[in-house]
C-alpha positions as CSV (number, residue, x, y, z in Angstrom):
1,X,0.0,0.0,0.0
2,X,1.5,3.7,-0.9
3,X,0.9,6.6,0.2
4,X,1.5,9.1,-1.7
5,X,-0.1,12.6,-0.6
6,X,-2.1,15.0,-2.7
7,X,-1.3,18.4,-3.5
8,X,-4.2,19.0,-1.4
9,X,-2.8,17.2,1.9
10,X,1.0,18.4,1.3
11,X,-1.2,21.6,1.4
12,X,-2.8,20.9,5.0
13,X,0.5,19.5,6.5
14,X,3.0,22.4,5.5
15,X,0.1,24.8,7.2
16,X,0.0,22.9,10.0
17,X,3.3,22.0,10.7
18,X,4.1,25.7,10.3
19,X,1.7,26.6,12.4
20,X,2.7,24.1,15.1
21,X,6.3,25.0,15.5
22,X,5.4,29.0,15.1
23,X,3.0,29.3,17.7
24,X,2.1,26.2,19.5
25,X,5.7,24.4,20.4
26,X,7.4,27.9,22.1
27,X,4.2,27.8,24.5
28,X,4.3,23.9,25.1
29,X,6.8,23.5,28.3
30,X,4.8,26.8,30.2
31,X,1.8,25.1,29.4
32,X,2.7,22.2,30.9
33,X,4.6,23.9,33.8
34,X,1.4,25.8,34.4
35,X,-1.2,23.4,33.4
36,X,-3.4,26.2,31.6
37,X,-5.6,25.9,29.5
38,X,-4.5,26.6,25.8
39,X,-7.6,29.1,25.2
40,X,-5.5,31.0,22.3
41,X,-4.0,28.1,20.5
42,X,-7.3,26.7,20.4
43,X,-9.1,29.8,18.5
44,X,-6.2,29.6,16.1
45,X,-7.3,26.1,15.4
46,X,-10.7,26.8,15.0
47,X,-9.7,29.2,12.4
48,X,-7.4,27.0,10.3
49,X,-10.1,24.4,10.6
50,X,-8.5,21.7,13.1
51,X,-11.6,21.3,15.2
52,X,-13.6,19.4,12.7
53,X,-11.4,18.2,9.7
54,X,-13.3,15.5,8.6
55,X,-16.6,17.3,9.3
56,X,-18.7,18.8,5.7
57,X,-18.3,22.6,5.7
58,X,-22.0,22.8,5.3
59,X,-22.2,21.6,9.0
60,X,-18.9,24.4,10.0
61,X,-16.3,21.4,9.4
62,X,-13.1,21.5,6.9
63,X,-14.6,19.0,4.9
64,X,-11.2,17.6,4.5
65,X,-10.6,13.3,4.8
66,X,-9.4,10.9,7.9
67,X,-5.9,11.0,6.6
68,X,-5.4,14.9,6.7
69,X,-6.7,14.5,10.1
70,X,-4.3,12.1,11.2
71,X,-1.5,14.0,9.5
72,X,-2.1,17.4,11.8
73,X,-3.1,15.4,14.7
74,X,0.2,13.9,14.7
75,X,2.0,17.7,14.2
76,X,-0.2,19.1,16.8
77,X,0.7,16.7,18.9
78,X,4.4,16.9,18.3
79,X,5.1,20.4,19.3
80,X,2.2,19.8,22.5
81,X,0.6,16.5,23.2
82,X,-2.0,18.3,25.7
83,X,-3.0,20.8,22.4
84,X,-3.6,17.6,20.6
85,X,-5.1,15.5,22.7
86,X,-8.1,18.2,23.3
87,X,-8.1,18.7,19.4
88,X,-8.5,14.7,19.0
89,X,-11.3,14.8,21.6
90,X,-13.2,17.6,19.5
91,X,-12.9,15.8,15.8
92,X,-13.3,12.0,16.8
93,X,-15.2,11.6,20.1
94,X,-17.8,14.5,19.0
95,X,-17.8,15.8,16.0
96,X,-17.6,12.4,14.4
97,X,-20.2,10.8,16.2
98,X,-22.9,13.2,16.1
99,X,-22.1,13.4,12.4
100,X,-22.8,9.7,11.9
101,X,-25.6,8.9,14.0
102,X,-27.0,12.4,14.9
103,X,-30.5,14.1,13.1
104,X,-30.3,16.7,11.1
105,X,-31.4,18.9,13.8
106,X,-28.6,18.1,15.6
107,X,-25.9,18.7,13.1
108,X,-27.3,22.2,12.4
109,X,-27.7,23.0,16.6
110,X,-24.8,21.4,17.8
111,X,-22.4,19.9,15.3
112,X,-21.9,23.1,13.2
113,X,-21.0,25.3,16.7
114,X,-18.6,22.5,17.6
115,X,-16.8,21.7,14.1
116,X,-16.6,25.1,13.6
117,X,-15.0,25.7,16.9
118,X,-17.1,27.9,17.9
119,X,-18.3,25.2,20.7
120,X,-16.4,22.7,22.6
121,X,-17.3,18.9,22.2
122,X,-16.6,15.9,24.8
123,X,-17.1,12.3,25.3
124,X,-18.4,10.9,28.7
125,X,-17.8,7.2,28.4
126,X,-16.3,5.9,31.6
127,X,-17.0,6.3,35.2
128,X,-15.5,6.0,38.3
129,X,-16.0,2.0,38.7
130,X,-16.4,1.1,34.6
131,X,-13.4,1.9,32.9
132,X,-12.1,-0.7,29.8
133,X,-15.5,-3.1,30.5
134,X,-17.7,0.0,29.8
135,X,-20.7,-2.4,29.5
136,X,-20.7,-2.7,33.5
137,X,-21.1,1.4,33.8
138,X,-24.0,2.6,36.8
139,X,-25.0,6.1,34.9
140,X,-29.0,5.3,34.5
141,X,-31.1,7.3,32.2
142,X,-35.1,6.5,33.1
143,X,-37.4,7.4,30.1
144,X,-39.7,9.9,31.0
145,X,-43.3,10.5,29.7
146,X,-42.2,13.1,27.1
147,X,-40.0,10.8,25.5
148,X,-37.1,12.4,27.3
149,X,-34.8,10.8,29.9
150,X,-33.9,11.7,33.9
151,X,-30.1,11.0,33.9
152,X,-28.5,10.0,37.4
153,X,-24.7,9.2,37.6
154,X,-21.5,10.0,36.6
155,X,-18.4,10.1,34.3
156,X,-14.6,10.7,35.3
157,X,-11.7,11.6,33.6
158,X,-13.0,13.0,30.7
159,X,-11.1,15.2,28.7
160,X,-12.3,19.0,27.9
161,X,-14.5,18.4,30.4
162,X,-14.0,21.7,32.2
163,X,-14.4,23.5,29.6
164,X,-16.6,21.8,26.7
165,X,-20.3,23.0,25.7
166,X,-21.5,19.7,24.8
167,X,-20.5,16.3,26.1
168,X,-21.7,12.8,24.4
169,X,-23.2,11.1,27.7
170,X,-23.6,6.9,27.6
171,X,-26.1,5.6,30.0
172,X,-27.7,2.3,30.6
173,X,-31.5,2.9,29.7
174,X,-32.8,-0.5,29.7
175,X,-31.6,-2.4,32.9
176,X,-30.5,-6.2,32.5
177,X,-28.3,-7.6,34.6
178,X,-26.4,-9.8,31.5
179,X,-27.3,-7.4,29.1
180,X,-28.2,-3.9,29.6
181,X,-29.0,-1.6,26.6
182,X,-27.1,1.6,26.8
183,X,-28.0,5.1,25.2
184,X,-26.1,7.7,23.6
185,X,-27.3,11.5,24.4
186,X,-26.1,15.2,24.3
187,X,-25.5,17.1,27.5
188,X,-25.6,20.8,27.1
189,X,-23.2,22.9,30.2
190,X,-26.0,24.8,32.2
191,X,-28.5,22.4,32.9
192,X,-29.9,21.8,35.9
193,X,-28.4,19.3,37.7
194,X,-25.1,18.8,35.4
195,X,-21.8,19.3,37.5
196,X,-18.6,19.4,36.7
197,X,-15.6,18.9,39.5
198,X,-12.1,20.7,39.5
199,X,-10.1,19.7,37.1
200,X,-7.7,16.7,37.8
201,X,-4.2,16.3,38.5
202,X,-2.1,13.9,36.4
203,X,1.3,12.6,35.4
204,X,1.2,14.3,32.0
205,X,-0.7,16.5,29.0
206,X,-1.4,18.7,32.0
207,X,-2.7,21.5,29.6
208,X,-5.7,19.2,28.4
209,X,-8.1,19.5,31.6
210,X,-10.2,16.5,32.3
211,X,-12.6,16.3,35.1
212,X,-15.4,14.0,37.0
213,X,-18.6,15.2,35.6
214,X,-21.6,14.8,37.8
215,X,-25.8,14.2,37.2
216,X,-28.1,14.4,39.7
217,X,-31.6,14.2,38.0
218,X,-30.9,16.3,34.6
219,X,-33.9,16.4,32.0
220,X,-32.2,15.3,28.7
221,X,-35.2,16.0,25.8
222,X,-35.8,13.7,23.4
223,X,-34.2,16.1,21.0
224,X,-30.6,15.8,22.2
225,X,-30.7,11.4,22.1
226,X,-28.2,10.2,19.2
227,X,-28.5,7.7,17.4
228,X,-31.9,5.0,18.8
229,X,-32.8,4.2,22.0
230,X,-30.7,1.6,22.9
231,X,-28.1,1.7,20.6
232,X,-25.6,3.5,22.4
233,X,-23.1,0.9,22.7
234,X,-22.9,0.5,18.9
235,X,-22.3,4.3,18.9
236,X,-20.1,4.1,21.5
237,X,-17.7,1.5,20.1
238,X,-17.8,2.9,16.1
239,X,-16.6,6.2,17.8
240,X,-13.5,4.7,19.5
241,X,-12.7,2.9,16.2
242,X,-12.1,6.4,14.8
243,X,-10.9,8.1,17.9
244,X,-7.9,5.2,18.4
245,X,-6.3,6.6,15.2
246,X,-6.7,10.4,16.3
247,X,-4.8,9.2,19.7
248,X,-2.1,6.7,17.5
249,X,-1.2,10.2,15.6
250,X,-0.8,11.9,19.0
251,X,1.6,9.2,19.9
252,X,3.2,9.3,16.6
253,X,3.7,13.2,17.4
254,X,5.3,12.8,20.6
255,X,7.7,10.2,19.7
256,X,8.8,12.3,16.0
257,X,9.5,15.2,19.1
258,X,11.7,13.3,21.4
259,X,13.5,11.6,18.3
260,X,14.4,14.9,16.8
261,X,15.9,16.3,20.2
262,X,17.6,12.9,21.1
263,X,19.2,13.3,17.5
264,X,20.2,17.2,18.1
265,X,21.6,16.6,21.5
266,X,23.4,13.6,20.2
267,X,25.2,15.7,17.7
268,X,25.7,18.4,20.4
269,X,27.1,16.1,23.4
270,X,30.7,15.7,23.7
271,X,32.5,12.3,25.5
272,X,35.3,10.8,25.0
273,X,37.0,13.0,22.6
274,X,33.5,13.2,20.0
275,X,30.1,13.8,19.8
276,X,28.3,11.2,21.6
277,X,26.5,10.5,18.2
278,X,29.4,8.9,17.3
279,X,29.5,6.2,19.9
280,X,27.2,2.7,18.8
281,X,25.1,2.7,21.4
282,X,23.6,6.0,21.0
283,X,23.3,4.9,17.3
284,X,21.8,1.9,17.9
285,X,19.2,3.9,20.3
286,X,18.7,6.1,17.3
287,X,18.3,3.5,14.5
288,X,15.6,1.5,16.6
289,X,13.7,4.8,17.2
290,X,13.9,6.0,13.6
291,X,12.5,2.4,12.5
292,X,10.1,2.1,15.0
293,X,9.0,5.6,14.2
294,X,8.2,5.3,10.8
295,X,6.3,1.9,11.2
296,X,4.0,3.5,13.5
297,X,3.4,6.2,11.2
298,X,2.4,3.1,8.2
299,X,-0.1,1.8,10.5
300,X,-1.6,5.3,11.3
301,X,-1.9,6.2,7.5
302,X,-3.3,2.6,6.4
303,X,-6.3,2.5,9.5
304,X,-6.8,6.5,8.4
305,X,-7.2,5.7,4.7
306,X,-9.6,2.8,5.4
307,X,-12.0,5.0,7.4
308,X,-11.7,7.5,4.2
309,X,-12.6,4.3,2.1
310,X,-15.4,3.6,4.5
311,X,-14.1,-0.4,5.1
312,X,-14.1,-1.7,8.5
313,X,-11.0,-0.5,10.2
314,X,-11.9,-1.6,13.6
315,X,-8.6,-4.5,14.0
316,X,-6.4,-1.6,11.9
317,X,-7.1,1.3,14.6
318,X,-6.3,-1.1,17.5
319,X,-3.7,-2.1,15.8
320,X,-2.3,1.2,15.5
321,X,-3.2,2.5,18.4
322,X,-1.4,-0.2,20.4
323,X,2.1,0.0,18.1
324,X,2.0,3.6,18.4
325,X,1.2,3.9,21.8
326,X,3.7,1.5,23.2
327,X,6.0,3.0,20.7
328,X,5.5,6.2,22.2
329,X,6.9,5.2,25.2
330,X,9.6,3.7,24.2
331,X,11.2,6.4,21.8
332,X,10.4,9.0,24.8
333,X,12.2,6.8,27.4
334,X,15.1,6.3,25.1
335,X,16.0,10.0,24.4
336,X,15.5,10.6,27.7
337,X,18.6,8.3,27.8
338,X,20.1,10.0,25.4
339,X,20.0,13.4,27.3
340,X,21.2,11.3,30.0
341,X,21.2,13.9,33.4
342,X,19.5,16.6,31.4
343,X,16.8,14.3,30.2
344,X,15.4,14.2,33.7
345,X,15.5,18.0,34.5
346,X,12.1,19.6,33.8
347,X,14.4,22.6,31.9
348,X,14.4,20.0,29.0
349,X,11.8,18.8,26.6
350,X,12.5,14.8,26.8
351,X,11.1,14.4,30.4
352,X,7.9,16.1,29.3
353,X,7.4,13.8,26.1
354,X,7.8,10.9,28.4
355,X,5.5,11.9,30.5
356,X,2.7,13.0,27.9
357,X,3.4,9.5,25.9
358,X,2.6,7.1,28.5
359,X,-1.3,8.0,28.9
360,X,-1.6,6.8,24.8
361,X,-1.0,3.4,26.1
362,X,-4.2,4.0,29.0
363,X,-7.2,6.1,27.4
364,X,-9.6,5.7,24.6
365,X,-8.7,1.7,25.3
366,X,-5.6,0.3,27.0
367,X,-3.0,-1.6,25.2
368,X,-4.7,-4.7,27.2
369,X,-7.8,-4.1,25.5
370,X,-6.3,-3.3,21.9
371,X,-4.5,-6.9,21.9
372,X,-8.6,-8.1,22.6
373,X,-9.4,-6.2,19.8
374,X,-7.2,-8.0,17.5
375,X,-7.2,-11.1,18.8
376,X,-10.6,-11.1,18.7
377,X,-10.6,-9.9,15.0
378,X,-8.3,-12.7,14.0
379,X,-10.0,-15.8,15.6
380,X,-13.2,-14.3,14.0
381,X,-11.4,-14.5,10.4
């Protein structure tokens, strides 16, 4: 399989990678340092079109493909993982759902606000006790006599949280206790009873706030429910399909950053008489990176160029996802290496890629659950 680019993604890659090391990488370490919110960076998206690539402009998206997406996911994410990771959230865990499975009321309300990025979108899936077996959630939505739903529960970690307009809520609405039917609905910020808790502290992507979000007894209307009644699952799991290769291209990102500072500092390091670049080891680190780097980035473009084609891609994002991921982590552990004593000072980059590439291996599906995946996909075949 090649993959060749056209003039027309070249186009969206130069203007993003320009774009990412002009005004998003000189902010990335006092966004981290400061864990604030990137509200500037994030306009600036919006109006290049980053929020909703993949979206039709005629609901406020760029109307661009899966692979362009991936492409400025992954330069995002290379100059600041955090600026990505909310970006990623925005495209693949709203945007692209309410696309696929919402009204056409709902695309006009809410997707066109949020594409746009005019609106921020997020993605309430787990909860405090129902993390990778999402099935055994405790958020209950009751069906009330207009059709709507009471929703009681609620969901942790999610990212934007603090700050998003509209979050994608998942909610068991038929009880069972083998198998429950779950349904997928829009949350609005402001209504009665919707709650959102200070904004957690974590290891990395510090910038990209997450929060528990909490629901005591809100009124969703019939209006806001996507997809059927009972079908939320379904909607649930096509979502991640496409959301695992927005978070494989933020791991792609993070490792191309720590590989091209492990290289620099190589060439800049003096031992023994030379440039530490010179020694075998450090080009043996170097080599394995480079390889591992661009096989990642295969993976990423072949599940991305699937979803374009509309063919099944579920095994290919896992399969991505995972080898990026786990990637990820070890690119960004071997330049910090590499830097050796100035890898683990918080003056230099390495320690904050390391950080910000080992949640890729834990959200949107753990490695554990991506070897299910294809596992699962291969004993099926």
């Amino acid at each position: 399989m090649r993959f060749e680019l056209t003039e027309e993604q070249n186009l969206v890659l130069s203007t993003a990678r320009d774009f990412a090391r002009r005004e998003v990488e000189p902010k990335a370490a006092s966004l981290d340092r400061e864990a604030r919110w990137p509200t500037e960076i994030i306009a600036q998206m919006a109006e290049l079109g980053f929020m909703g690539m993949a979206i039709p402009t005629e609901y406020g998206g760029a109307g661009l493909d899966h692979l362009s997406y991936a492409l400025v996911m992954a330069e995002i994410s290379r100059a600041c993982a955090s600026t990505g990771v909310i970006m990623s959230v925005n495209n693949s865990l709203f945007c692209d759902p309410v696309y696929k499975f919402g009204t056409e009321e709902q695309k006009k309300r809410v997707l066109t606000p949020v594409a746009s990025g005019q609106k921020l979108g997020a993605f309430g899936l787990t909860e405090p006790s129902s993390g990778s077996d999402a099935r055994t959630m405790k958020t209950i939505a009751e069906r009330q006599p207009d059709g709507g739903y009471l929703l009681n529960g609620a969901k942790n970690w999610i990212t934007n949280g603090p700050h998003a307009d509209y979050i994608i809520v998942f909610a068991i609405s038929t009880p069972d206790p083998v198998k429950p039917r779950h349904t997928a609905m829009i949350l609005e910020r402001g209504m009665p009873g919707f709650t959102v808790a200070a904004p957690d502290h974590k290891l990395g992507i510090h910038a990209a706030h997450s929060a528990t979000i909490f629901f005591e007894n809100v009124h969703v209307p019939k209006e806001n429910v996507v997809g059927a009644d009972g079908e939320g699952f379904k909607v649930a799991m096509s979502t991640l399909d496409g959301g695992r290769i927005g978070i494989a291209a933020q791991a792609l990102g993070i490792a191309e950053a720590a590989f091209e500072k492990a290289v620099t500092y190589s060439k800049e390091r003096q031992s023994f008489g030379g440039s530490i670049s010179h020694h075998q080891a450090i080009q043996f680190m170097l080599a394995d990176m480079a390889t591992e780097i661009e096989a990642a980035r295969l993976l990423v473009l072949r599940a991305a160029s699937m979803k374009d084609r509309g063919v099944k891609h579920t095994a290919e994002s896992s399969m991505a996802k995972l080898f990026a991921s786990e990637m990820a982590t070890r690119v960004t552990h071997k330049a910090l290496q590499i830097h050796g004593g100035y890898g683990y000072s918080t003056e230099y980059a390495p320690e904050r890629h390391y950080r910000d590439a080992r949640i890729t291996e834990i959200y949107e599906g753990t490695s554990e659950i991506q070897r299910i995946v294809v596992a699962s996909s291969l004993l099926r075949g």
